[in-house]
N, C-alpha and C positions, 0 to 999 in steps of 0.2 A: 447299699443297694437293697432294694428287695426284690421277695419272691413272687408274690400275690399282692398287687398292689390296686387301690378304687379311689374313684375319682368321678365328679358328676358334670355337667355344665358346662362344657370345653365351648359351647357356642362355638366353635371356630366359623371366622368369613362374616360373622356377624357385628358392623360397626357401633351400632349401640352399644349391644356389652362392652366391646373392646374399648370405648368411650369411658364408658361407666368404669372399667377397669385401668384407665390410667393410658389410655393407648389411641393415640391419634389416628394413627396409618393400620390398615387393618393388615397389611400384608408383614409391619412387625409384631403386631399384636400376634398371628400366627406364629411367627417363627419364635415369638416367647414364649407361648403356650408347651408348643413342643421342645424346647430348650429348657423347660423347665419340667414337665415329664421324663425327658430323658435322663436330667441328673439325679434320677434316683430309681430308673427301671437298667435292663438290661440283657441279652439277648434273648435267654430264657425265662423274663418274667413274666407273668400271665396279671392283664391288666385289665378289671372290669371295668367299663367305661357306664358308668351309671346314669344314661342319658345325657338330652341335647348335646348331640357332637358337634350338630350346627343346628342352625335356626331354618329348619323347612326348605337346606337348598344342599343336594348332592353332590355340587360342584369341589367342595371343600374336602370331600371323602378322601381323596389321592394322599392329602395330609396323614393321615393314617399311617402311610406304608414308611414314614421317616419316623414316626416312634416305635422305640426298638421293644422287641419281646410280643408275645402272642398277645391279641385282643378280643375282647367280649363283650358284647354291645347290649345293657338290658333296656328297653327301647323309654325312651322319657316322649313327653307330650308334642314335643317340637323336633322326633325321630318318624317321619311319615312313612306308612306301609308302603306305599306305589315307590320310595328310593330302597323297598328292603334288598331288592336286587344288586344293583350299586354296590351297597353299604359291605355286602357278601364278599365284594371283592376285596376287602379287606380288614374283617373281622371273621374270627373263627364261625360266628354264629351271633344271632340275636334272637335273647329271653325275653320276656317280660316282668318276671322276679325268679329269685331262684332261694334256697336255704344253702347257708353257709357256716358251716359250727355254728348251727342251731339257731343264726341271724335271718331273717329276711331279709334280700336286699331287691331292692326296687325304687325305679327314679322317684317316683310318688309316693310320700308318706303312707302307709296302710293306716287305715278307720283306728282307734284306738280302742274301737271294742275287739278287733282280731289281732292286734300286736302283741295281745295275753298270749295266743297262740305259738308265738315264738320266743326265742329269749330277749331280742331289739330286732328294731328294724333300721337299717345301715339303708340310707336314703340321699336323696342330690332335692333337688327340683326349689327345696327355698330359698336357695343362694347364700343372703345374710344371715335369714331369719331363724333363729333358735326354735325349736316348740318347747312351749312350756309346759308347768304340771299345772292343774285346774283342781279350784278346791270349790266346794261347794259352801253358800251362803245364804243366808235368805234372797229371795230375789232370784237367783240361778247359779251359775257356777261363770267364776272369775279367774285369769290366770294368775299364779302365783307369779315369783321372782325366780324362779327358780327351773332349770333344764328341766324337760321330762325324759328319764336316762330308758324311755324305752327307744329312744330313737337317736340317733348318731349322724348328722350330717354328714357327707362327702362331696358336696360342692366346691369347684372350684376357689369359690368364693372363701368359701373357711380353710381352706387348705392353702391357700395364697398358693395355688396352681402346682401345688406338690402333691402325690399320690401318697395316699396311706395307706399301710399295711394291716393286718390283721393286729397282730404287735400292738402297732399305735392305738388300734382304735380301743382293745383293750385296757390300756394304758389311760389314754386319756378317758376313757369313762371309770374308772376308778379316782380318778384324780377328780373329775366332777362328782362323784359321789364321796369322797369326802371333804371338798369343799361345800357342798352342800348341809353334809352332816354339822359342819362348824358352823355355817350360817344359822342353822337350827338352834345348837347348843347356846350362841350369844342372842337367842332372841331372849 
């Protein structure tokens, strides 16, 4: 179980993703979303929801109150202002970004001229997509192979719909930094 747990891209009520995730019927698609939150939060964990909770429709917000432990809503692109009211009724509050042991987290990748600014930035909103590191070439600059470990996705999508903790995310970016370091050494 954890304490602090993030998590981006719930889309919930939304049939496309739920498509795209494996899920016919959107009304199990929901109850797997939240079956699958739940087996790792619990009454007292605080759960930053890192954008789109759904896709531009408040209807779906009720969902909320059957995942267990307190919530925190930092608003993603497809979180509209006119449902901030709604959303209220069951999340403690909604950010925009906030710092967290010296992380930014925000639904939207930060510009990577300001992510110097922090230690990484813990993000949702690409789903699948990795960011990479860019190297410069003649010509302009090309992505490497390679994560760029200032930034940490929390997408549903890469979490196969389980929340991470501070712990994991630690974790798993040291483990990306030294599988990177090996891919370095055997070039």
């Amino acid at each position: 179980m954890i304490d602090v747990g993030f998590i981006g891209d719930l889309h919930l009520g939304h049939p496309a993703i739920a498509k795209l995730r494996g899920f016919d019927d959107i009304d199990i698609y929901n109850e797997e979303v939240i079956k699958r939150l739940n087996s790792v939060l619990h009454k007292r964990s605080l759960l930053y929801l890192v954008g789109d909770i759904t896709m531009e429709n408040s209807k779906y917000y009720y969902l909320l109150d059957r995942i267990l432990g307190r919530k925190v809503s930092i608003g993603g692109n497809h979180d509209l202002k006119q449902h901030s009211a709604e959303l209220l009724k069951y999340v403690e509050s909604i950010i925009g970004a906030m710092k967290y042991h010296g992380a930014i987290v925000t639904h939207i990748p930060i510009h990577t001229q300001e992510v110097h600014r922090f230690g990484f930035n813990i993000h949702a909103h690409t789903h699948l997509e990795t960011i990479k590191t860019w190297r410069y070439q003649p010509g302009g600059y090309i992505a490497t192979e390679y994560p760029d470990l200032n930034y940490t996705c929390v997408s549903w999508d890469q979490l196969d719909g389980i929340p991470i903790s501070w712990d994991q995310i630690v974790e798993k970016r040291a483990k990306q930094r030294a599988e990177i370091e090996l891919l370095i050494k055997q070039k």
